[in-house]
N, CA, C and O of each residue as an XYZ file, in Angstrom:
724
protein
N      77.758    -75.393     31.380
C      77.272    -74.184     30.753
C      75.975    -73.718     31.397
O      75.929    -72.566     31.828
N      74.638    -74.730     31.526
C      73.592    -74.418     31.612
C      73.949    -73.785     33.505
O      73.091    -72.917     33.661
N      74.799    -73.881     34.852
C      75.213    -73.896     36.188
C      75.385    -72.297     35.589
O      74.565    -71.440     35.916
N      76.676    -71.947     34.568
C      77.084    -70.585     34.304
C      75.877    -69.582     34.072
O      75.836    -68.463     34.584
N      75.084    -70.010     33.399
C      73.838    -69.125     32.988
C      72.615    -69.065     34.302
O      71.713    -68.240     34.450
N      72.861    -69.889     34.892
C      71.729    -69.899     35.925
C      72.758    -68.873     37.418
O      72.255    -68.275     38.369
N      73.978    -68.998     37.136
C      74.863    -68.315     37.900
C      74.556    -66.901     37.470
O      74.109    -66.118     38.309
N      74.746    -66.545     36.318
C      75.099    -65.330     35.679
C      73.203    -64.548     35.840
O      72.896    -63.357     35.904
N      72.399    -65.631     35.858
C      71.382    -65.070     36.185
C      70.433    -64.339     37.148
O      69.656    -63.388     37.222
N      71.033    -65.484     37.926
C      71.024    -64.927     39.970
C      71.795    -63.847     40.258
O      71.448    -63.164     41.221
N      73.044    -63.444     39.463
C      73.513    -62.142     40.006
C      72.753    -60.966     39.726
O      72.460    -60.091     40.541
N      72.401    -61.015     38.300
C      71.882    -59.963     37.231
C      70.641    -59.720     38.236
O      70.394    -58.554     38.545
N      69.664    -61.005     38.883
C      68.522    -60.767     39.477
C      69.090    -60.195     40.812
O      68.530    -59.203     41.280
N      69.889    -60.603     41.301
C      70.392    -59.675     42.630
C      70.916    -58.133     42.288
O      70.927    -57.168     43.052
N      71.301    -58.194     41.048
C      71.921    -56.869     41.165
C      70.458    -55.753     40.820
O      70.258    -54.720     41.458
N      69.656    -56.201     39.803
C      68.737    -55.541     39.777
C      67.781    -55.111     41.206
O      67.105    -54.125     41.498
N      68.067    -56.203     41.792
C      66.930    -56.232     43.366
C      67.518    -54.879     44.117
O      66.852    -53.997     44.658
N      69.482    -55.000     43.950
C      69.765    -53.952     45.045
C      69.587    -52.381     44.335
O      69.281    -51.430     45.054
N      69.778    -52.238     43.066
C      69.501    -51.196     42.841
C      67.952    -50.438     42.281
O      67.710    -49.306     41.861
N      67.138    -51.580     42.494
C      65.653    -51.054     42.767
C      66.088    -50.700     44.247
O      66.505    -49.543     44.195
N      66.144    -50.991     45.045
C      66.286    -51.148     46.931
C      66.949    -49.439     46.667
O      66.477    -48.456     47.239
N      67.655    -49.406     46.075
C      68.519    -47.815     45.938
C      68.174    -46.846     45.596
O      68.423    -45.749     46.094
N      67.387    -47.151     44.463
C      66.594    -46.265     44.256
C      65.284    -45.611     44.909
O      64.872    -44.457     44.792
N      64.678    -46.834     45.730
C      63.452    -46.537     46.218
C      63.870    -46.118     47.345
O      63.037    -45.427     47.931
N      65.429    -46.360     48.203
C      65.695    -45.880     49.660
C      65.559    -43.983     49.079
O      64.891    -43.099     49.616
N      66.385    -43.886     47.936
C      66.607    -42.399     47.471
C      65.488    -41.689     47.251
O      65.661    -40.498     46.989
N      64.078    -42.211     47.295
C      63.072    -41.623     47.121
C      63.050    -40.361     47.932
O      63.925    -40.305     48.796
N      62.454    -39.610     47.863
C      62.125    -38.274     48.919
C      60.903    -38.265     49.430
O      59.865    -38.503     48.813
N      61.033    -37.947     50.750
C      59.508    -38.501     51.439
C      59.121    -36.678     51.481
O      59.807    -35.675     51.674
N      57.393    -36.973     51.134
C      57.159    -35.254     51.034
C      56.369    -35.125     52.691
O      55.333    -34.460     52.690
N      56.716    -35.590     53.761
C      56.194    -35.103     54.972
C      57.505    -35.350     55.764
O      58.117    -36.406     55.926
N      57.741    -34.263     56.155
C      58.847    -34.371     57.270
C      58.192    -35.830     58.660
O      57.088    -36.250     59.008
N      59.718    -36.143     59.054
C      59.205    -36.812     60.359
C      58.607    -36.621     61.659
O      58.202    -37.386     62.534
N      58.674    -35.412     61.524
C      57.685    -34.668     62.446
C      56.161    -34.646     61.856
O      55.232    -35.226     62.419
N      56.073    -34.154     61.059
C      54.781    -33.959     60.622
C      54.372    -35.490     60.545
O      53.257    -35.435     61.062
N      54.540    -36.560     60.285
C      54.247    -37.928     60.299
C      54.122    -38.089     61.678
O      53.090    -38.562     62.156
N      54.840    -37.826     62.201
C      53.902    -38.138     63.337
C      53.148    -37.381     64.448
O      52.855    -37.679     65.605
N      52.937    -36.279     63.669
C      51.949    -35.046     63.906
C      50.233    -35.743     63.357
O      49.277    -35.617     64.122
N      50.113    -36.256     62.351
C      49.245    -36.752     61.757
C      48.866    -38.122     62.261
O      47.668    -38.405     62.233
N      49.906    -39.196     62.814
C      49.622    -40.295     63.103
C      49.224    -39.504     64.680
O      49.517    -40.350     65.525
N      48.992    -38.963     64.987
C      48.480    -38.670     66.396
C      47.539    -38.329     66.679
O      46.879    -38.640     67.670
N      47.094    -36.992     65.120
C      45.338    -36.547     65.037
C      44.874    -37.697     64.104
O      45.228    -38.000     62.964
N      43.549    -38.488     65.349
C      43.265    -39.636     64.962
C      41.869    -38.882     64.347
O      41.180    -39.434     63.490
N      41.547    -37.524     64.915
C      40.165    -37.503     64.180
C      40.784    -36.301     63.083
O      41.611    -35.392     63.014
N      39.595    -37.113     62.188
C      39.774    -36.161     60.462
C      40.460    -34.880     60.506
O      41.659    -34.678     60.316
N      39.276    -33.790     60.864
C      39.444    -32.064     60.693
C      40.918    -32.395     61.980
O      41.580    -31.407     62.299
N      41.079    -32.987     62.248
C      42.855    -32.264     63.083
C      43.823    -32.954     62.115
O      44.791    -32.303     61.722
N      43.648    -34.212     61.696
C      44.612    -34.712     60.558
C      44.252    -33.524     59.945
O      45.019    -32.622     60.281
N      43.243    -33.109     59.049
C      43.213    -32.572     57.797
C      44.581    -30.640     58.272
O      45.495    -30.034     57.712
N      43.901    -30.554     59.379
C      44.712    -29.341     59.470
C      46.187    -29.605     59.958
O      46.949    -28.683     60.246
N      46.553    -31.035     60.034
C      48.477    -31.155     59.719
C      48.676    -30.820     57.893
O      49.382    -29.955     57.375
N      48.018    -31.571     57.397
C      48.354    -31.676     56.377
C      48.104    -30.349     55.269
O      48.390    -30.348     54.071
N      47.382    -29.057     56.193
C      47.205    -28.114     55.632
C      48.448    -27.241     56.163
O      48.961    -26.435     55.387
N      48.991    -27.400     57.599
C      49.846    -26.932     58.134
C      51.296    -27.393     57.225
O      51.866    -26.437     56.699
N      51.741    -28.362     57.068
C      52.824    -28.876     55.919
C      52.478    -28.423     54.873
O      53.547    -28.132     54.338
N      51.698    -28.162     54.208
C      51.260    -27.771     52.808
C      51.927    -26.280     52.730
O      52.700    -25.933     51.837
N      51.473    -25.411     53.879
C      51.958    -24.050     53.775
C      53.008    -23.946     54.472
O      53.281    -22.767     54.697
N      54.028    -25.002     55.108
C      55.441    -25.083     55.196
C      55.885    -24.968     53.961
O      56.770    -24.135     53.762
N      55.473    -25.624     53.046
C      56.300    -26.022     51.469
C      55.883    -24.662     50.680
O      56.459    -24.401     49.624
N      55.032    -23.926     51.117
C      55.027    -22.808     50.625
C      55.861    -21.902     50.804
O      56.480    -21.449     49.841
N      56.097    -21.361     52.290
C      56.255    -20.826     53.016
C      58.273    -20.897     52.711
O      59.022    -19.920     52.690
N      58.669    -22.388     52.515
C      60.272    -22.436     52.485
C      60.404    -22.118     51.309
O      61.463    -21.527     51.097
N      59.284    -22.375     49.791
C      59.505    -21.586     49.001
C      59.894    -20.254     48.733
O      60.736    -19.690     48.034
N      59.032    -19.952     49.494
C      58.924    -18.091     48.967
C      59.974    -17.733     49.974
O      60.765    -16.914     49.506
N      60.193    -18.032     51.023
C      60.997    -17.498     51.948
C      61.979    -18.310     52.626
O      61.860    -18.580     53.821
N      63.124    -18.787     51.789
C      63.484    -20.501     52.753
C      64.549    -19.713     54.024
O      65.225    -20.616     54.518
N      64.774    -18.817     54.457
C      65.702    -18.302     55.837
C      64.899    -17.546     56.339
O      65.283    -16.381     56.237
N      63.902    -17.659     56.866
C      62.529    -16.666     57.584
C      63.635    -16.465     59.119
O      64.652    -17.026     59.527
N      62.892    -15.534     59.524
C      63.605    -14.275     60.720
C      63.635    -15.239     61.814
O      62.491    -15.688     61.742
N      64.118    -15.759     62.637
C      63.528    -16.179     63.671
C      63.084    -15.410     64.855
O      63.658    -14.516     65.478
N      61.889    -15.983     65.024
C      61.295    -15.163     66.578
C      60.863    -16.137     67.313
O      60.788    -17.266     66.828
N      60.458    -15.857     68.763
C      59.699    -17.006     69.728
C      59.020    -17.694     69.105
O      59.164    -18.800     69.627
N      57.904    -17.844     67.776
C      56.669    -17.974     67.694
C      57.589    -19.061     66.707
O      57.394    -20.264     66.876
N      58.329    -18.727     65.947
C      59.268    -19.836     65.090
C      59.835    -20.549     65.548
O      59.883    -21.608     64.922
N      60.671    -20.496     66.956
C      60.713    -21.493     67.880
C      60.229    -22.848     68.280
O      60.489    -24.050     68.228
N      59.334    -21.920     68.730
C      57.782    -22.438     69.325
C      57.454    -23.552     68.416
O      57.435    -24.711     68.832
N      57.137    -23.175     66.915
C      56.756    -23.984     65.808
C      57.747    -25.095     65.297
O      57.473    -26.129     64.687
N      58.747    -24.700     65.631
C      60.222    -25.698     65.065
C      60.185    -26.668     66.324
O      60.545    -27.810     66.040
N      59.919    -26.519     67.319
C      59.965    -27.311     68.431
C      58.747    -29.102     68.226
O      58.960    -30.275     68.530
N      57.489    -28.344     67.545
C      56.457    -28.895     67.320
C      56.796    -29.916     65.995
O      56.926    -31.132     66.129
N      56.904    -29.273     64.827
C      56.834    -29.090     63.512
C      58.246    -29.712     62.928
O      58.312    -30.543     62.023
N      59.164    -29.239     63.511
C      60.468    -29.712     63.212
C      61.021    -28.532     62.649
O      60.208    -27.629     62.849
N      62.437    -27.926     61.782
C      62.667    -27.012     60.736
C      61.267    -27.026     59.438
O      60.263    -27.675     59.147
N      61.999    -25.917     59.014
C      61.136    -25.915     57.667
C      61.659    -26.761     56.917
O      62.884    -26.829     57.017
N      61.140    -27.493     56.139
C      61.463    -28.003     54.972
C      62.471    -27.861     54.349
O      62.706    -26.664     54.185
N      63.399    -28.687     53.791
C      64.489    -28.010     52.476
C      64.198    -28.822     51.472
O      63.550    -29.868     51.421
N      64.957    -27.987     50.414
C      64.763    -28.999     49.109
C      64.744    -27.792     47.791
O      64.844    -26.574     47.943
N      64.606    -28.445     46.654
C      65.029    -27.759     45.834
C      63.317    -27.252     45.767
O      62.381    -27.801     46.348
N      63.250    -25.758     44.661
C      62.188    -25.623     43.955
C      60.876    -26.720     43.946
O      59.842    -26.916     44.583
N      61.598    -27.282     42.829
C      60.937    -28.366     42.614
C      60.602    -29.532     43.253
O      59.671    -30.298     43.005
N      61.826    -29.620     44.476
C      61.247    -30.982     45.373
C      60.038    -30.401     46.159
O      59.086    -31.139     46.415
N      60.047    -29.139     46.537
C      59.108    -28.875     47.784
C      57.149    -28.491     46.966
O      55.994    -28.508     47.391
N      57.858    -28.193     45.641
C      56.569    -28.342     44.879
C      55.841    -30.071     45.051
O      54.834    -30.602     45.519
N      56.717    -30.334     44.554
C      56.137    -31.500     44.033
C      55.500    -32.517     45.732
O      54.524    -33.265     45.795
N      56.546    -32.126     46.948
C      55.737    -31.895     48.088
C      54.529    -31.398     48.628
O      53.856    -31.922     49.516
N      54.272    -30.169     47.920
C      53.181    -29.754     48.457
C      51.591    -30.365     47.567
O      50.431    -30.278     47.969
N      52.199    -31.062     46.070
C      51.038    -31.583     45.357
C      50.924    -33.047     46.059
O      49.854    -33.647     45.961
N      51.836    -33.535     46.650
C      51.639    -34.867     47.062
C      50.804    -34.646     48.401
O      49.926    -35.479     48.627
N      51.035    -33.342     49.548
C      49.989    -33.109     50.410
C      48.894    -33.068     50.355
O      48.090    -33.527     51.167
N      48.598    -32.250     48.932
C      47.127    -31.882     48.497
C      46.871    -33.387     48.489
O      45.989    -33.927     49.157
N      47.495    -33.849     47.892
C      46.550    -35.655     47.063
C      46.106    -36.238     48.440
O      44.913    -36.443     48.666
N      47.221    -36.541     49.492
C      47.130    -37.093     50.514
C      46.035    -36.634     51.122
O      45.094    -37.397     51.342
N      46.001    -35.319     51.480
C      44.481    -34.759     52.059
C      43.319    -35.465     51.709
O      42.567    -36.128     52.424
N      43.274    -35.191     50.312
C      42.341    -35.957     49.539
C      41.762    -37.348     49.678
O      40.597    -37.743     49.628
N      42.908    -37.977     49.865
C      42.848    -39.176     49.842
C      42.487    -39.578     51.335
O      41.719    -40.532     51.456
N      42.874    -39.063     52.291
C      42.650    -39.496     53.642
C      40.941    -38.988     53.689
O      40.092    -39.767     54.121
N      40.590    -37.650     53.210
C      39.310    -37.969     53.305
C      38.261    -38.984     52.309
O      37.296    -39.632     52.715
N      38.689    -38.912     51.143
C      38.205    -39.979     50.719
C      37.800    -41.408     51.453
O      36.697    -41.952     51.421
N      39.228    -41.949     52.251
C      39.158    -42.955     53.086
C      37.541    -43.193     54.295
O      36.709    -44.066     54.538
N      37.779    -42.189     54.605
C      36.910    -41.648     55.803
C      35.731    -41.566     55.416
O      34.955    -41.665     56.367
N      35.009    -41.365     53.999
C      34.123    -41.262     53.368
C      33.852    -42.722     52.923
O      32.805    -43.369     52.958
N      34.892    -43.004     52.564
C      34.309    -44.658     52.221
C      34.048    -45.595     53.188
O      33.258    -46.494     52.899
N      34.830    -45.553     54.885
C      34.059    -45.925     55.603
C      33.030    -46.066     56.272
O      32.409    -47.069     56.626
N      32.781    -44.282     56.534
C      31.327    -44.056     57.309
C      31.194    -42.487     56.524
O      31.675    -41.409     56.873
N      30.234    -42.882     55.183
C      29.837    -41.974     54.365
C      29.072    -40.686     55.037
O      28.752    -39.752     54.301
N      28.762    -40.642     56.532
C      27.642    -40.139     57.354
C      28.619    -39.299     58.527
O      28.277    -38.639     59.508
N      29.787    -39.583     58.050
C      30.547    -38.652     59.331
C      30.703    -37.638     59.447
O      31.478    -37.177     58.609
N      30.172    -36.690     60.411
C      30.117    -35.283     59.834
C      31.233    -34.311     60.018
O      31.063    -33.101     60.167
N      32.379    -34.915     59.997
C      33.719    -34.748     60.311
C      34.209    -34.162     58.345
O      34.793    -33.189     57.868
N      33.836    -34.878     58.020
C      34.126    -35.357     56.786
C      33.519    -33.570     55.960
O      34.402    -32.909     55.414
N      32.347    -33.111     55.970
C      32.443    -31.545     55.547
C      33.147    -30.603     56.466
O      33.220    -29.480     55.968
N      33.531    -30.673     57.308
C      34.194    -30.196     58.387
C      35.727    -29.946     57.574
O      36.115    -28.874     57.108
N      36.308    -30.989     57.560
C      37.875    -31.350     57.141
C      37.694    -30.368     55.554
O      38.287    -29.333     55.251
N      36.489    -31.273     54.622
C      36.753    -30.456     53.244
C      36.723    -28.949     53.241
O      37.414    -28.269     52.483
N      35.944    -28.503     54.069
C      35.348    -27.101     53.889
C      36.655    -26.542     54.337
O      37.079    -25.525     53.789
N      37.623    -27.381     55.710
C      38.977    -26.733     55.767
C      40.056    -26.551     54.877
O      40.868    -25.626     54.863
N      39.965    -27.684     54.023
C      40.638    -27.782     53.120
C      40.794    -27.161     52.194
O      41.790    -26.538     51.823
N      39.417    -27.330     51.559
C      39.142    -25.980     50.766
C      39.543    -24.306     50.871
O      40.245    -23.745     50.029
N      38.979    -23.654     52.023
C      39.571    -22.490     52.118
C      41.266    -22.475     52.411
O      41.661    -21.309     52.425
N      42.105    -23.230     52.590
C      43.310    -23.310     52.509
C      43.869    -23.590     50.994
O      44.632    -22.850     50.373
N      43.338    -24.776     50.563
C      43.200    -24.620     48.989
C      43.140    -23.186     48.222
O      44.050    -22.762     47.509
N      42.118    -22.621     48.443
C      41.768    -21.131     47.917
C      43.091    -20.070     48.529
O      43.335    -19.027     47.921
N      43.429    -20.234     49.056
C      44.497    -19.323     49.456
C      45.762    -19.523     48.826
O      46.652    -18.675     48.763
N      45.808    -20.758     48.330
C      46.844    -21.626     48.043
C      47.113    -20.932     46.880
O      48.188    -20.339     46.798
N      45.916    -20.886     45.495
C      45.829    -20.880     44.402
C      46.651    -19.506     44.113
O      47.430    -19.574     43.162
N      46.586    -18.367     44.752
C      47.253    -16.979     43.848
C      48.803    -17.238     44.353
O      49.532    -16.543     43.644
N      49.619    -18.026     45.375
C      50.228    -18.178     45.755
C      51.503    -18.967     44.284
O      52.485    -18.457     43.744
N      50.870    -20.291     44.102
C      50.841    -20.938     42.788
C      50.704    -20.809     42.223
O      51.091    -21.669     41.432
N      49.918    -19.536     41.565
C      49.855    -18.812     40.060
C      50.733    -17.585     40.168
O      50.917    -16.859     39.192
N      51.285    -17.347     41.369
C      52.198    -16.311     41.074
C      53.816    -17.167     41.160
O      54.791    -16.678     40.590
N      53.900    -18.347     41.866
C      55.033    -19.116     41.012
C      55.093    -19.841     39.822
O      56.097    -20.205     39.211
N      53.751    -20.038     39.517
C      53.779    -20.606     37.911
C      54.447    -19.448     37.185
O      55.457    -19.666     36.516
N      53.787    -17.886     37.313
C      54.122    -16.773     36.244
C      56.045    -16.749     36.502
O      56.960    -16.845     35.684
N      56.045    -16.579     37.998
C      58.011    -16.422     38.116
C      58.578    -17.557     37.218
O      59.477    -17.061     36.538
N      58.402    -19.041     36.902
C      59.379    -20.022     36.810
C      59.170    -20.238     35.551
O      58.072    -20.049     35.028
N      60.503    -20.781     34.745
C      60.491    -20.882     33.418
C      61.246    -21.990     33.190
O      61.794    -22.135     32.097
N      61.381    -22.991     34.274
C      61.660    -24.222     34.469
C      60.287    -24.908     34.000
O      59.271    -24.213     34.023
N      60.241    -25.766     33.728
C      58.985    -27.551     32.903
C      58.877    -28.052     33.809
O      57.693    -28.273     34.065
N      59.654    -28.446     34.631
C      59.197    -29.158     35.657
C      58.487    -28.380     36.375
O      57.272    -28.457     36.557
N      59.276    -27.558     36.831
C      58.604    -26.875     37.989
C      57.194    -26.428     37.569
O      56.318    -26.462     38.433
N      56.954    -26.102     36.596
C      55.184    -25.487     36.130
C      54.469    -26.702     35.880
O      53.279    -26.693     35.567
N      55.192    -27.814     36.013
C      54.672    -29.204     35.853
C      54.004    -29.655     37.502
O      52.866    -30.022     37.796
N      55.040    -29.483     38.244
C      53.886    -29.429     39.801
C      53.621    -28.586     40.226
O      53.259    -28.826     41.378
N      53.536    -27.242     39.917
C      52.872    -26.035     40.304
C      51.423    -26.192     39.728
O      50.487    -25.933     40.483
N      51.129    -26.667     38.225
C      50.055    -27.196     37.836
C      49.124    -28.337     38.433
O      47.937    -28.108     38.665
N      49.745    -29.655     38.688
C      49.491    -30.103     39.579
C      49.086    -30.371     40.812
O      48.225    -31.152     41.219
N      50.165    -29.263     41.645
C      49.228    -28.544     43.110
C      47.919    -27.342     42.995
O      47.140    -26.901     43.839
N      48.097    -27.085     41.615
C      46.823    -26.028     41.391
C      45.303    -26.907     40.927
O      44.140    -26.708     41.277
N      45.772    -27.708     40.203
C      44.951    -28.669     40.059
C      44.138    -29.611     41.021
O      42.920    -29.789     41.032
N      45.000    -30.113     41.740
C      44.414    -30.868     43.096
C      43.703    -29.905     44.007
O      42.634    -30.249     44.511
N      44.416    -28.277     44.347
C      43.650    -27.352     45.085
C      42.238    -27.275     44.168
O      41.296    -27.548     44.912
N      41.855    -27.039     43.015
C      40.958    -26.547     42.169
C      40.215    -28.012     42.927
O      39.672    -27.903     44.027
N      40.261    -29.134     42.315
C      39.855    -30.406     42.797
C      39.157    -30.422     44.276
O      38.002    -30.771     44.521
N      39.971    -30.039     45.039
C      38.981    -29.717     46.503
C      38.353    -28.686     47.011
O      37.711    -28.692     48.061
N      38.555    -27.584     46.129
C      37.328    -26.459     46.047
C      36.038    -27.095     45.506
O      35.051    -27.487     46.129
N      36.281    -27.097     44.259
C      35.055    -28.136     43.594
C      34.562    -29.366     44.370
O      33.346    -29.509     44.240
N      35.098    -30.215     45.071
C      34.243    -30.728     45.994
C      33.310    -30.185     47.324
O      32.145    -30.359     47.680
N      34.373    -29.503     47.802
C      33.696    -28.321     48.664
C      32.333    -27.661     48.250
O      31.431    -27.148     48.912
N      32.520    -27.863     46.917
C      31.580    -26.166     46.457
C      30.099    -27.077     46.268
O      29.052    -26.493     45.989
N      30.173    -28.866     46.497
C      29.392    -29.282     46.144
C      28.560    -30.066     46.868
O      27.662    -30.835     46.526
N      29.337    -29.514     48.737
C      28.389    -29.907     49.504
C      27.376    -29.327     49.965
O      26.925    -28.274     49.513
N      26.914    -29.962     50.922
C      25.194    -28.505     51.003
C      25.700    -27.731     52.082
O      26.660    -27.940     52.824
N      24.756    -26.656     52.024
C      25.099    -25.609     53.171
C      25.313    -26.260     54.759
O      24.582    -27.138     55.216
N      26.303    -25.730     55.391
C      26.367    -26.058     56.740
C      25.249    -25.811     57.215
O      24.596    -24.795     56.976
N      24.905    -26.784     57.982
C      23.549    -26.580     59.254
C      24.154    -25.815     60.563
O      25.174    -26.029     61.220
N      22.990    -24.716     60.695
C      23.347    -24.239     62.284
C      23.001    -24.491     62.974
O      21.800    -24.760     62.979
N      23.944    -24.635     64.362
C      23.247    -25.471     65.734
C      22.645    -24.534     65.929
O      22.792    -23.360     65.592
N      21.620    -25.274     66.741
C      20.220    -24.463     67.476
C      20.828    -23.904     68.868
O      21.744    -24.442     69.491
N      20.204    -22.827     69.206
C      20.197    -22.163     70.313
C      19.784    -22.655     71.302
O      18.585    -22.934     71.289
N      20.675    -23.005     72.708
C      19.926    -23.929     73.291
C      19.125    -22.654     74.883
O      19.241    -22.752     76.105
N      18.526    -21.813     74.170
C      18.255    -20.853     75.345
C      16.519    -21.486     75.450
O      15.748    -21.035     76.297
């Protein structure tokens, strides 16, 4: 009896193992494979920070418009960049709040190593004005959608944008280089 239960137990623990494994393969990754390794390439901050502003307004961009015209310049960008994005509404939302965080978080990183890098207002201040652009964009899909979820990460990406304005807004004025005449 006690062989049956220790049998019956090892499966139950295997079966649970493969369908965690299934679930987490089914996850949805919110950076295309291009853009991953668009980012693993800008090793300094402000060029990471502007992939991750560049994907941010992909997920916008397949929102509002997911069959855009093609011209050279879309080419050009699909060559780099990969396609636009697909996904539902809501996946590419909830994409573009996981960019914001990531931004965030990568500068955070960078801040906690070398608090003195002056890379580091550089990246936010980019961030920020992309943030700010972001916001009427996201309040004019919050007003269209009458989906919960979806106003659930539209809030979210408005939130995290609000989040890095307000840090922005709380560094000191840029210094100007001196004239070297």
């Amino acid at each position: 009896m006690k062989t049956k239960l220790q049998l019956l137990s090892a499966t139950l623990t295997l079966l649970i193992c493969m369908l965690s494994a299934t679930a987490q393969s089914g996850r949805r990754d919110h950076l295309t494979p291009q853009e991953v390794d668009l980012i693993k390439e800008a090793q300094i901050l402000d060029k990471r920070t502007d992939v991750f502003i560049k994907a941010a307004e992909r997920r916008l961009l397949a929102i509002s418009n997911p069959t855009p015209v093609a011209t050279k310049q879309s080419k050009k960008e699909a060559e780099k960049w990969g396609e636009l994005p697909t996904g539902t509404r809501l996946e590419l939302l909830s994409d573009l709040s996981k960019i914001l965080d990531e931004a965030i978080v990568n500068i955070d990183d960078v801040s906690a190593h070398d608090e003195a890098n002056v890379l580091i207002p550089k990246a936010l201040r980019k961030l920020s004005a992309a943030a700010t652009n972001f916001l009427p964009q996201l309040s004019a899909l919050d007003s269209q959608t009458k989906d919960a979820d979806e106003r659930a990460m539209i809030l979210q990406a408005m939130e995290n944008a609000k989040a890095i304005i307000d840090a922005a807004n709380k560094l000191p004025p840029p210094t100007k280089k001196k004239d070297k005449n």
